[in-house]
Every structure is written in C-alpha cells, then in structure tokens.
N, C-alpha and C positions, 0 to 999 in steps of 0.2 A: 564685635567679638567673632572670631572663625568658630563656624558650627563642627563637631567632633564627626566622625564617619560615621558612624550609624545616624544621626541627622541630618545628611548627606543624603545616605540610603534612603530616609524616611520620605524625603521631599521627592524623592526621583518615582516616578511612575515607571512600577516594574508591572506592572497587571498587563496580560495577554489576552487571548482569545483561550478557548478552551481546544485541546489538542485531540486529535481523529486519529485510528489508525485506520490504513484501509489496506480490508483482510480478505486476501484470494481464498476462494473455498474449491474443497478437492473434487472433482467428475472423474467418470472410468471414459469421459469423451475425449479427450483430449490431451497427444502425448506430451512430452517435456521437452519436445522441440517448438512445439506452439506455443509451450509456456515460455521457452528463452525468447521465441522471437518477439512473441507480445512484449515483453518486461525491456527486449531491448528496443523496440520501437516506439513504446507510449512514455517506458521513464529511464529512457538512456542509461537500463541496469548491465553491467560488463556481464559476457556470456557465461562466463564462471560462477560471479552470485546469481547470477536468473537460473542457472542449473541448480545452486544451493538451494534457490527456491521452489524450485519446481518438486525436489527432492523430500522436500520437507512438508508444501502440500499433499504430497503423496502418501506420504506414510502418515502424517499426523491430520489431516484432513483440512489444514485450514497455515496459512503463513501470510505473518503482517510484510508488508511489502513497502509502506512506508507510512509516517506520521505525521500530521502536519494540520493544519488550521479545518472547521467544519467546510467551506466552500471548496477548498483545492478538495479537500477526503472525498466528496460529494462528486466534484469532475473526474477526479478519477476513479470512483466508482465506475462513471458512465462511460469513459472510455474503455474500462475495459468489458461493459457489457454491449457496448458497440466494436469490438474488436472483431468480431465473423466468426464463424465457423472452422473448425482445424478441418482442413484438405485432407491430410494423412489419415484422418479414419471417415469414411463412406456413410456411417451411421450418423455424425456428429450435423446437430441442426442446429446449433448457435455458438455464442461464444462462452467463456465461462463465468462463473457468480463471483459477484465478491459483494461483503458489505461492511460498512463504517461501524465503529463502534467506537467510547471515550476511552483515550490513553491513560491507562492508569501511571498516576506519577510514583516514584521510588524515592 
C-alpha cells in the first residue's frame, strides 16, 4: 500500500542541529572600513552588505552577521576576535567582539 505524504514526511528525518547567530557587537575603536574589510575577508560579505553592516552595528550596537550550526557560530566568533587591530585609529588595541547566541525560529 503507498504510504500518503505526510507518512512520507513522518519517516524522513528532518531534525538538525540547533542554529547560532553570530553577532558583531558595536566599539567607538574601530571605523567601517575595518568593518567592510573584515566581513569581506573572513566571510566573502560584498562591500555594500559589509557597509550595511557596519552601519547598523553602529547605531544599533550589535548586527547578526550570519547564522548557522553551534561549531561554524563558534569559528567564527574566533576569527573574528583574531582579526587585529584597526590601523586607522592609533588608539585601537585589538580586534572587535562578537558573540553567539540561539536563533530564534519564526
């Protein structure tokens, strides 16, 4: 006997891992040219959204930058707190924060 679609569905493992967002948080160190460069050299972000992002760090203090399984959110947490210091300002003594937190589903 063919099983109907929803027992279909029932048999197929849809279960994932739980999803990260991993969220830049805002400094007065660091201008929005270090934002674009970082964002286009750790996650190949085009310089237009890495400006949208930087913009929005800024005034709102904090922008999710991408979402995706706890180990990737985690490495790239670290890549970007191994990313250096911004050149462009003389004061600036590392790189910027970000941290993981659970994607809330909609």
């Amino acid at each position: 006997m063919a099983q109907t679609l929803e027992q279909t569905l029932e048999d197929i493992d849809l279960s994932h891992e739980p999803l990260f967002n991993v969220v830049l948080l805002n400094d007065d160190l660091h201008t929005d040219a270090y934002v674009v460069e970082m964002l286009g050299r750790l996650f190949f972000i085009a310089p237009a959204q890495a400006f949208r992002h930087a913009v929005e760090v800024d005034t709102t203090g904090r922008t999710i930058l991408i979402t995706c399984e706890q180990p990737q959110a985690h490495f790239a947490k670290d890549q970007i707190h191994g990313f250096g210091r911004d050149p462009r300002i003389k004061t600036c003594a590392g790189s910027m924060s970000a941290i993981i937190e659970p994607a809330v589903s909609k």
